[in-house]
VEXVEX-586382 format. One line per 5 residues: number of its first residue (from 1); their letters; for each residue x negated, y negated, z negated of C-alpha. Coordinates in Angstrom, 1 decimal. Last residue first. Layout:
BEGIN
NUM> a> X/Y/Z; ...
! end
This chain:
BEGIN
412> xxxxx> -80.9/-289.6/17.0; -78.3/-289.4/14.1; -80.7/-290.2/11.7; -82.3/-293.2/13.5; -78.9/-295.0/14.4
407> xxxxx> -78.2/-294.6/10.3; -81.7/-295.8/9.3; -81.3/-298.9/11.7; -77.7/-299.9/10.6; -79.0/-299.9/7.5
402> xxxxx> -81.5/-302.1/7.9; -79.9/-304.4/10.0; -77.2/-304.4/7.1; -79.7/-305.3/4.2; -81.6/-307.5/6.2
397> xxxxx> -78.0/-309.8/6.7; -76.9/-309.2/3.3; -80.5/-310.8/2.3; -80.0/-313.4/4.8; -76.1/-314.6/3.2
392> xxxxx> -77.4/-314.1/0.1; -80.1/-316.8/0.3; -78.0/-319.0/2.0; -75.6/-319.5/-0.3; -72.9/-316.4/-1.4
387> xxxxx> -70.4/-314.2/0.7; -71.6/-311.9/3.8; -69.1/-312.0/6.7; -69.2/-308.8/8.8; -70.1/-307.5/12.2
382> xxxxx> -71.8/-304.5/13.5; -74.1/-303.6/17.0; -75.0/-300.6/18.5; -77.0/-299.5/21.6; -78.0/-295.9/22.5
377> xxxxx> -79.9/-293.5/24.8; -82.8/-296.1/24.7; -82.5/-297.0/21.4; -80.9/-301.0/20.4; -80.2/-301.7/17.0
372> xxxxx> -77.8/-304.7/16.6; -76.9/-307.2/13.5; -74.5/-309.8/13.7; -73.3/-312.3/10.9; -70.7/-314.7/9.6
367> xxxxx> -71.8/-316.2/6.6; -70.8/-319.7/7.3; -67.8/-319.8/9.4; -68.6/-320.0/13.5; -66.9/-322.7/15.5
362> xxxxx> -70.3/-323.0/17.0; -71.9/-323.0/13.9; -70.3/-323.9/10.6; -72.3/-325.3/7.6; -73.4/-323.9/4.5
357> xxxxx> -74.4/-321.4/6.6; -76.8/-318.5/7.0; -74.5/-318.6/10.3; -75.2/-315.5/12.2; -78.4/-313.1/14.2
352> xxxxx> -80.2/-310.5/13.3; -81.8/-307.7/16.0; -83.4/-304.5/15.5; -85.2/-302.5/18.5; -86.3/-298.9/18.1
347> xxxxx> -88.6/-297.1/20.6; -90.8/-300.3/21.0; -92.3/-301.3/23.6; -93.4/-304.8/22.2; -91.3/-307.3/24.4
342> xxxxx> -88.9/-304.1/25.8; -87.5/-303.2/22.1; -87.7/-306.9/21.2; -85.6/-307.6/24.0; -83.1/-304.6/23.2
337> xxxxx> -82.7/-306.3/20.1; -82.0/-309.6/21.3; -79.6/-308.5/24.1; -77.4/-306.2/21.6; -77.7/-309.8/18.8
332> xxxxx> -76.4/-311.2/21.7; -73.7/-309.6/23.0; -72.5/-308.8/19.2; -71.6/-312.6/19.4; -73.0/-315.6/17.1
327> xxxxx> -75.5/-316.9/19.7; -73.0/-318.0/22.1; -70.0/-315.9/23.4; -70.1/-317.4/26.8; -72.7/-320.3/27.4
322> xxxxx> -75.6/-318.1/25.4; -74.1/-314.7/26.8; -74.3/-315.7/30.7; -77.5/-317.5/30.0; -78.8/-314.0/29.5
317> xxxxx> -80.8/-313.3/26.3; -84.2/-312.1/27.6; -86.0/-311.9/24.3; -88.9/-314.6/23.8; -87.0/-317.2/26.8
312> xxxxx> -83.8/-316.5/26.6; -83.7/-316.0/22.0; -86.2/-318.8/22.6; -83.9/-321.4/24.1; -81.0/-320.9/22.1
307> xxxxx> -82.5/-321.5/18.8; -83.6/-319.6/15.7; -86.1/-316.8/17.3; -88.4/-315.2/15.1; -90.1/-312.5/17.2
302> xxxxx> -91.4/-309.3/15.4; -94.2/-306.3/16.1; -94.6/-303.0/16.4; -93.7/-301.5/13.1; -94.7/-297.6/13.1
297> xxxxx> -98.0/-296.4/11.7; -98.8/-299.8/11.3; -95.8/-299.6/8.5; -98.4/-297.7/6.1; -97.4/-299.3/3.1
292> xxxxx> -93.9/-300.7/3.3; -94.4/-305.1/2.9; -94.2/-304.5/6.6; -90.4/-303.7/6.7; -89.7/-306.3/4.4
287> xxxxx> -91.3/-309.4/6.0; -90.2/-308.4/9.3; -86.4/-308.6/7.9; -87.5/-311.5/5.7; -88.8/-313.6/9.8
282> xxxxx> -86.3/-316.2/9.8; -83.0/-313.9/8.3; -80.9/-316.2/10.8; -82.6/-315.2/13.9; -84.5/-312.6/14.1
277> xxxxx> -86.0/-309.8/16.4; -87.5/-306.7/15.4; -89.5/-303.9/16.7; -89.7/-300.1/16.2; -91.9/-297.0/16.8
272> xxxxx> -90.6/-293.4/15.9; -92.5/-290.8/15.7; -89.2/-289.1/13.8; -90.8/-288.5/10.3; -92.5/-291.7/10.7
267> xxxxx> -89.7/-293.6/11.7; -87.4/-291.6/8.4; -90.1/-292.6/5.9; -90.0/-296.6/7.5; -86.3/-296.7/7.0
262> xxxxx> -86.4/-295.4/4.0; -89.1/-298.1/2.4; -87.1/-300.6/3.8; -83.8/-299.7/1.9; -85.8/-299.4/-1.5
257> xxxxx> -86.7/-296.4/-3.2; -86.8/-298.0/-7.4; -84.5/-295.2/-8.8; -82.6/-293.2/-5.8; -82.2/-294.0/-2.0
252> xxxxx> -79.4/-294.0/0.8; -76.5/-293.2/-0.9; -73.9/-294.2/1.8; -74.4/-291.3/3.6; -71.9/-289.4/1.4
247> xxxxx> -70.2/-291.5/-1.9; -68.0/-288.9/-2.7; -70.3/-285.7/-2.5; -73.2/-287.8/-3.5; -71.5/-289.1/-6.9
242> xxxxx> -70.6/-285.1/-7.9; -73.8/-283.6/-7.3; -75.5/-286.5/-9.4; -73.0/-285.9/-12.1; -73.6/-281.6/-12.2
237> xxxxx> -77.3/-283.0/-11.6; -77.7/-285.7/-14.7; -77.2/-282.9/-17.9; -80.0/-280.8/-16.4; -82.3/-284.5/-16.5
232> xxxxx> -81.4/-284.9/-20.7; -82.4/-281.5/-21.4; -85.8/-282.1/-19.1; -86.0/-285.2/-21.0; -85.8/-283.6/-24.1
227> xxxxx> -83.1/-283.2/-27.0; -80.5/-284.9/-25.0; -79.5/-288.4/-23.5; -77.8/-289.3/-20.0; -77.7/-292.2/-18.4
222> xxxxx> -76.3/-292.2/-14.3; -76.5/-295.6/-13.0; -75.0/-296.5/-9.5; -76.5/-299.2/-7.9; -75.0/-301.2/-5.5
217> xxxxx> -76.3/-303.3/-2.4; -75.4/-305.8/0.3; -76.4/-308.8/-2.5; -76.4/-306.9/-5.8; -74.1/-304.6/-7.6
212> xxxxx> -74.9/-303.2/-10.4; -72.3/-300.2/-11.6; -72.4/-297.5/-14.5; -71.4/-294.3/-15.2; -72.4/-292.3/-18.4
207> xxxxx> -74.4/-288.6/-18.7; -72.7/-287.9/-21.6; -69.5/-289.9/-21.9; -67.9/-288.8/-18.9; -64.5/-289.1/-18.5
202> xxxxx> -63.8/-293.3/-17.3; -66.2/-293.3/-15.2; -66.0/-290.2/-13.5; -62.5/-290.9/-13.1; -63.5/-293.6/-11.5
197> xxxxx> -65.7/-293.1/-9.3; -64.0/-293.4/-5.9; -62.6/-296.7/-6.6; -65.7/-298.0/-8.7; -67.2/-297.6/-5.4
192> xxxxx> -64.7/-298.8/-3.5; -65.0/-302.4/-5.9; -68.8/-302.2/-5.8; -68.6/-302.7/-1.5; -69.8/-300.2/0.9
187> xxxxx> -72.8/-300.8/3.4; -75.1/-299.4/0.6; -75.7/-297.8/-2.5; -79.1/-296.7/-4.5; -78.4/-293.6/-6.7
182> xxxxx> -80.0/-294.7/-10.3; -81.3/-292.2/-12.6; -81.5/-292.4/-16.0; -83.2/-290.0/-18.8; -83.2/-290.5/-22.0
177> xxxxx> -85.2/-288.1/-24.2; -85.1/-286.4/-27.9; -88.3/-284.7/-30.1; -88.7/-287.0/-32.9; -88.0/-290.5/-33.4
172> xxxxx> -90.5/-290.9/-35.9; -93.1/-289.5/-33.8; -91.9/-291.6/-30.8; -91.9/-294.6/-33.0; -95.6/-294.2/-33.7
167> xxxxx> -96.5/-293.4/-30.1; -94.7/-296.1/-29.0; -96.7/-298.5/-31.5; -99.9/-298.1/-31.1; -102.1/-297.6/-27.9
162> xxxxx> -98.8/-298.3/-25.0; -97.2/-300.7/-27.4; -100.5/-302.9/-27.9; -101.7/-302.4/-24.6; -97.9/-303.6/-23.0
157> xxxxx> -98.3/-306.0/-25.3; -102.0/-307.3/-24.1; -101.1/-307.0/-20.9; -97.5/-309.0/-21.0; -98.7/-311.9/-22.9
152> xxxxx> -96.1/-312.2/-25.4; -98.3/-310.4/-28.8; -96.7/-307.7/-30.9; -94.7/-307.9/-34.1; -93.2/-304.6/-34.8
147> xxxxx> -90.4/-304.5/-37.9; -89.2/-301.6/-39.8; -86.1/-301.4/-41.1; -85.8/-299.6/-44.3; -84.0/-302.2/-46.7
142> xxxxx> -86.6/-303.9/-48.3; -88.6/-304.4/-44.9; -91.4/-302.7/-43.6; -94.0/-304.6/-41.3; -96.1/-304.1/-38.9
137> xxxxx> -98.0/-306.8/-37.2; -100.2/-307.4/-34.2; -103.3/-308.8/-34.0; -103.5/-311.9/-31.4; -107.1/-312.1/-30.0
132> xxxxx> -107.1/-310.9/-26.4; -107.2/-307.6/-25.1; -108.7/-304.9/-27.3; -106.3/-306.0/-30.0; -106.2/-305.3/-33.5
127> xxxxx> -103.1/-303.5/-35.2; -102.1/-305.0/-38.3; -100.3/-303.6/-41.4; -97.9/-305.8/-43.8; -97.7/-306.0/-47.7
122> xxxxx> -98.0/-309.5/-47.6; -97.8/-311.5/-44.1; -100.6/-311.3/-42.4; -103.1/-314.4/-41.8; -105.8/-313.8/-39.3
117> xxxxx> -104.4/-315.2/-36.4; -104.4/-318.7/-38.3; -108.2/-318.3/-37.9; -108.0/-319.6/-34.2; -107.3/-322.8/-35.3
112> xxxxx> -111.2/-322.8/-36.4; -111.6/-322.9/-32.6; -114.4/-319.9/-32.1; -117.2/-320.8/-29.6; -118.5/-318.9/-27.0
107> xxxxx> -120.7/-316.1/-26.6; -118.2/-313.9/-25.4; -119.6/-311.3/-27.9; -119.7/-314.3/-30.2; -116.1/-314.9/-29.7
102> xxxxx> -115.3/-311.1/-30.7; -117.6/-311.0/-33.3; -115.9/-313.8/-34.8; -112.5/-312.8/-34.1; -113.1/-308.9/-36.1
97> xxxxx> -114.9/-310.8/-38.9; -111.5/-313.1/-39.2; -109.1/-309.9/-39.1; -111.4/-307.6/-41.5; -111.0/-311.1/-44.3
92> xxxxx> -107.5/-311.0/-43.8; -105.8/-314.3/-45.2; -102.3/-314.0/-46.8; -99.2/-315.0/-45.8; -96.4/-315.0/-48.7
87> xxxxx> -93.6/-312.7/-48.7; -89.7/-313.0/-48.5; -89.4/-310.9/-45.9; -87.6/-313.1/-43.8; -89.8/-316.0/-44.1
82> xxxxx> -93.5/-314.0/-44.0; -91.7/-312.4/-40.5; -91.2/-316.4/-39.8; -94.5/-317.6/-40.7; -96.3/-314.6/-38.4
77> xxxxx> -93.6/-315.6/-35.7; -94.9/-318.9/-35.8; -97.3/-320.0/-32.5; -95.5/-323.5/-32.0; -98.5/-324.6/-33.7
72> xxxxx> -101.3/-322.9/-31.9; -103.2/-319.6/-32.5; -100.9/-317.3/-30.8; -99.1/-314.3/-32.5; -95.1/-316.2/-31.2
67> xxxxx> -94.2/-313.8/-28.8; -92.5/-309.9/-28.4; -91.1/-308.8/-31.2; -89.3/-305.5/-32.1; -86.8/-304.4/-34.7
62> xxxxx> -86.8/-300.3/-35.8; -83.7/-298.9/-37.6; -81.2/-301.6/-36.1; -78.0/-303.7/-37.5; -78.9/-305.4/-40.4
57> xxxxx> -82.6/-305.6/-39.2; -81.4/-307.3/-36.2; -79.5/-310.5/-38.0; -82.3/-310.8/-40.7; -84.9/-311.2/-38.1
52> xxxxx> -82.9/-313.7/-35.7; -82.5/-315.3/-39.0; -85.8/-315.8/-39.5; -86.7/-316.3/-36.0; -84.5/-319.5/-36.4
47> xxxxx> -85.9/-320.4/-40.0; -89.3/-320.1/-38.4; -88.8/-322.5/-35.1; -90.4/-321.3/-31.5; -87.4/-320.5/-29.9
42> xxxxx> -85.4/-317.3/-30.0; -84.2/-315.0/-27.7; -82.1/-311.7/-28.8; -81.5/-307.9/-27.4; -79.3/-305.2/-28.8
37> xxxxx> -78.6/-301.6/-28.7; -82.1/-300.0/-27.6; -81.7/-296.6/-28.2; -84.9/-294.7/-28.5; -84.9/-291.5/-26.8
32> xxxxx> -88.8/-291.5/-25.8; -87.9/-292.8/-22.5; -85.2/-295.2/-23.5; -88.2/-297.0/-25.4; -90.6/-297.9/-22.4
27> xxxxx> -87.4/-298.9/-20.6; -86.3/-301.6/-23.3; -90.3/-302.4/-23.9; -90.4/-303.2/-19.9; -87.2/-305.2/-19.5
22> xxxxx> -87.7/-306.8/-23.2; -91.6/-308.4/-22.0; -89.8/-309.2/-18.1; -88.1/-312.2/-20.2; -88.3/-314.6/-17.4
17> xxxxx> -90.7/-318.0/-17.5; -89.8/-321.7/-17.3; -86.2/-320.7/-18.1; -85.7/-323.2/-21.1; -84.9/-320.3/-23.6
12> xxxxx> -87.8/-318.3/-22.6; -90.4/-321.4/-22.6; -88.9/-321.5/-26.1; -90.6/-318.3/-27.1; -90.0/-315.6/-29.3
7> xxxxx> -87.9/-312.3/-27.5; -86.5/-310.6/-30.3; -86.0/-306.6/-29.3; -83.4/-304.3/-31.0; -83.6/-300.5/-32.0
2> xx> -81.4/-297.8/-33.1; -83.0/-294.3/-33.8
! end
C-alpha cells in the first residue's frame, strides 16, 4: 500500500514550528508495512490543499492529513477535502451534540465558531476525539484513494491514529512489516563509510543501504520489508553481520542509543567513576553525560574552564604548558583531564579544549580541537579540525571526547 502525508499549516511553511506530525505518522506506518512514498506542506488556502489533494491521490492508495480541523478561519482542510471531492459540506447534527456536551462537561462556554467542526464533507465518515474538539475525517474518493484528515496537535493525532486509523490501514494492508535498523557510526567520516559499503550499497535491494551523516556522527540504515516483522528482521542480520565486520569498533550504538548513553553503560559495567573538564564545548559534554539516567552512579562532577587562568588555577595546568604550547596543545587538554580526574577523584578524566571559532586563537584555525582522557595506567589525547559554526565545531568536539572515553574504557 502506497501512502503520502500533507502537512496543512502555514506556521509549517514559515518555520515557526517543525513538521514532527509526518516524522511520527511516516514511522508509525513503516511499521505496519505501509510505504510512505511522498510527503507535502501546504498553507492554510483551499484551492492549494486542493491540489495538494489531487496531486497525492493520483499517486498513493491511502493520503493523510495532518492540520487544518480547527475552528478558526485559516482552519480549511474540511473546505478543501469538500473542494477536491467535489462535494458539499454538510452539518452533523451527532457532531454538534457531541461539542456541546463536551463544553458543558467543562462547564464552559461553546464559541458558536466552534460549530464549523461539525461540518463534514458529503459522503465522508468522522472519528470523534477524546482529546480536544476537532473530529477527524474519512473520506473515499472517485478513484479509490482514500483520504484521513486528522487534527495537527500532536496528542490528539497521535490518539486519533493510534485508536482509529492505523488499525484500519493495518487491516487493509494485511499481514507485511518494515523493519529498520540503524548502526550508529563514529570517529570515521560518511565518505569511508560509503567507501567500505559500497558494494553493499549498490547490490542489495532488500534490506537497502543508506547514509546520514551528522556532526561527528553517521548513521547507517538498514530497511528491509517482508511478510512480518520478524520476516523483515531475519532479512536485516546477514546485512547487519556484514556492516559490523567492515565498520569494527567504529559502530558504537544501534537505533536511538546515543554516544553518552554508552559511555555511561560501559562505567557502570566497569565501576568506573569519571570527571570532566571543558573548555570550548562550555559545559554540553557535562550536559550530555548527565542527561543519561542513572549517571550519579558514575559522573563525578565537571569544571568549565574557558580562560587561561582557571584551566591553572581549577585543574593544575602548568604555566610551563599555558606560555609553551598554549591552550590549544594536547599538553593541555592531558593536564586538564588529569586535573579533573585528581579535583573530583575520579577514575576517568575527560578534557575539551580548541577554537569553537569563527575566529583564530593563538595562531590557532577555527575548529581546531583537543580532547584527552586521563586513567591512571594511561593518558591519551587526539587532534582534529571539526568543519561547520560554532555549534558544530562543540558538538564534534563532545562527540570525540566521548569516544575517545568509551574506547580508553574498553580497552582498560
Amino acid at each position: 500500500m502506497r501512502a503520502e502525508i500533507i502537512g496543512v499549516g502555514t506556521e509549517i511553511l514559515l518555520g515557526q514550528i517543525a513538521n514532527t506530525n509526518a516524522q511520527w505518522m511516516s514511522q508509525r506506518l513503516a511499521e505496519i508495512g505501509v510505504d510512505v512514498l511522498h510527503h507535502q506542506v501546504v498553507g492554510d488556502n483551499v484551492p492549494r490543499i486542493a491540489e495538494a489533494i489531487s496531486l497525492a491521490a493520483s499517486r498513493a492508495d491511502v493520503v493523510l492529513i495532518t492540520g487544518g480541523l480547527g475552528p478558526t478561519g485559516d482552519d480549511v482542510t474540511r473546505d478543501a477535502l469538500a473542494a477536491a471531492a467535489g462535494v458539499r459540506l454538510v452539518r452533523t447534527p451527532e457532531i454538534e451534540a457531541y461539542l456541546r456536551d463536551k463544553f458543558d462537561r467543562m462547564q464552559r462556554e461553546m464559541p458558536e465558531s466552534n460549530l464549523v467542526q461539525a461540518d463534514v464533507p458529503q459522503g465522508a465518515r468522522y472519528i470523534l476525539p477524546e482529546r480536544g474538539t476537532a473530529p477527524g475525517l474519512v473520506l473515499d474518493l472517485t478513484g479509490g484513494t482514500r483520504l484521513y484528515a486528522v487534527p495537527g496537535v500532536p496528542a490528539e493525532m497521535r490518539e486519533m491514529m493510534e485508536g482509529a486509523v492505523l488499525p484500519e490501514l493495518r487491516e487493509r494492508a494485511g499481514p507485511a512489516g518494515i523493519v529498520s535498523r540503524v548502526l550508529r557510526v563514529v570517529g570515521i567520516p560518511e565518505a569511508r563509510v560509503g567507501e567500505l559499503l559500497d558494494d553493499l550499497f549498490r547490490s542489495s535491494t532488500n534490506p537497502t543501504v543508506a547514509y546520514l551523516a551528522s556532526a561527528g556522527e553517521v548513521r547507517v540504515r538498514l530497511t528491509a520489508k517482508a511478510g512480518s516483522a520478524e520476516e523483515a528482521a531475519a532479512l536485516i542480520e546477514p546485512a547487519e553481520r556484514k556492516v559490523r565486520e567492515r565498520l569494527g569498533d567504529q559502530v558504537f550504538g544501534v537505533d536511538r542509543e546515543e554516544l553518552e548513553e554508552v559511555v555511561g553503560r560501559l562505567l557502570v559495567e566497569r565501576g568506573l567513576t569519571v570527571a570532566v573538564a571543558e573548555s570550548l564545548t562550555g559545559g554540553g559534554l557535562a550536559s550530555r553525560m548527565v542527561h543519561v539516567p542513572d549517571s550519579s552512579r558514575y559522573f563525578r562532577g565537571a569544571v568549565v574552564a574557558y580562560s587561561a587562568e582557571a584551566k591553572a588555577d581549577l585543574l593544575g595546568v602548568s604555566k610551563e604548558t599555558l606560555d609553551g604550547p598554549g591552550m590549544v596543545s594536547e599538553a593541555c587538554a592531558v593536564e586538564m583531564a588529569r586535573g579533573a580526574r585528581t579535583a573530583f577523584g575520579a577514575d576517568v578524566g575527560v578534557a575539551t579544549t580548541g577554537v569553537a571559532g569563527p575566529e583564530p586563537l593563538e595562531g590557532h584555525p577555527p575548529g581546531e580541537v583537543w580532547v584527552a582522557v586521563s586513567r591512571d595506567h594511561r593518558e591519551e589525547a587526539r587532534r582534529f579540525v571539526a568543519p561547520g559554526d560554532r555549534d558544530q565545531v562543540r558538538r564534534w568536539a563532545e562527540q570525540s571526547a566521548l569516544d575517545l572515553t568509551r574506547r580508553v574504557v574498553l580497552e582498560g
